[in-house]
C-alpha positions as CSV (number, residue, x, y, z in Angstrom):
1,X,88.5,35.5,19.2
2,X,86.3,35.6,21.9
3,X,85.3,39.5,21.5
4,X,85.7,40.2,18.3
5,X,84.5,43.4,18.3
6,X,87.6,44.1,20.0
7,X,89.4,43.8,16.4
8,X,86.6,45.4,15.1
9,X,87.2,48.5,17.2
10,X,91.4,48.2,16.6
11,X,90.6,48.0,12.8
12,X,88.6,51.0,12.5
13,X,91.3,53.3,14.7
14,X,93.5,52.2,11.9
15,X,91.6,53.2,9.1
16,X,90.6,56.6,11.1
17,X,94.5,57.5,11.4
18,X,95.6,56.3,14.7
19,X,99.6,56.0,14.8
20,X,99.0,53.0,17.4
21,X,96.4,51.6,19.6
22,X,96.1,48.8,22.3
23,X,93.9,47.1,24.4
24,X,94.6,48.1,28.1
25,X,95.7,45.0,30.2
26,X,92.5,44.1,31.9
27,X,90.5,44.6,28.2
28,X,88.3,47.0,29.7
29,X,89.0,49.8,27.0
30,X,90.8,50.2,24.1
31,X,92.6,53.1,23.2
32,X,94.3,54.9,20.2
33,X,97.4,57.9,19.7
34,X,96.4,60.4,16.8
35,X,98.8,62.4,15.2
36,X,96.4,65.2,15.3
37,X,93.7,66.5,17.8
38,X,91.6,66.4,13.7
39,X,91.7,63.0,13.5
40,X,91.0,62.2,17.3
41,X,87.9,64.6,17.2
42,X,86.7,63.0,14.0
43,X,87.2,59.4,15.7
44,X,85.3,60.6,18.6
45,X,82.8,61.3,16.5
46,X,82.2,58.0,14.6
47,X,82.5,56.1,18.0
48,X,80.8,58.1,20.6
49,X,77.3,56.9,19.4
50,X,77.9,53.0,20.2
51,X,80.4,53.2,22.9
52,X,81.4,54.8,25.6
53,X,84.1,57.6,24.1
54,X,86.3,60.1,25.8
55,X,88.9,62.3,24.0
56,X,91.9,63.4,25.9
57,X,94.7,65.8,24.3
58,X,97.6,67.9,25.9
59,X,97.1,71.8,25.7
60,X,99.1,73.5,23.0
């Protein structure tokens, strides 16, 4: 692959508890669909360090 951190990135969503994530068309971002706003927080958490992170959730 010619950006593998790419995978990298998709792997690690996985292992944090996404449901599903994607790469959006252009390959500018990637983004993943938590079942909870826990697990989104937490993935925040180990990625906001390295990349640039942003967390987005509907009210309850």
């Amino acid at each position: 692959k010619v950006y593998p951190e790419i995978g990298y990135i998709k792997k690690e969503f996985y292992k944090l508890g996404a449901m599903f994530n994607l790469m959006s068309g252009s390959g500018s971002s990637v983004y993943g669909i938590f079942p909870n706003y826990e697990k989104a927080v937490h993935a925040l958490e180990i990625f906001q360090n390295k990349y640039f992170t942003f967390l987005h959730h509907e009210p309850n």
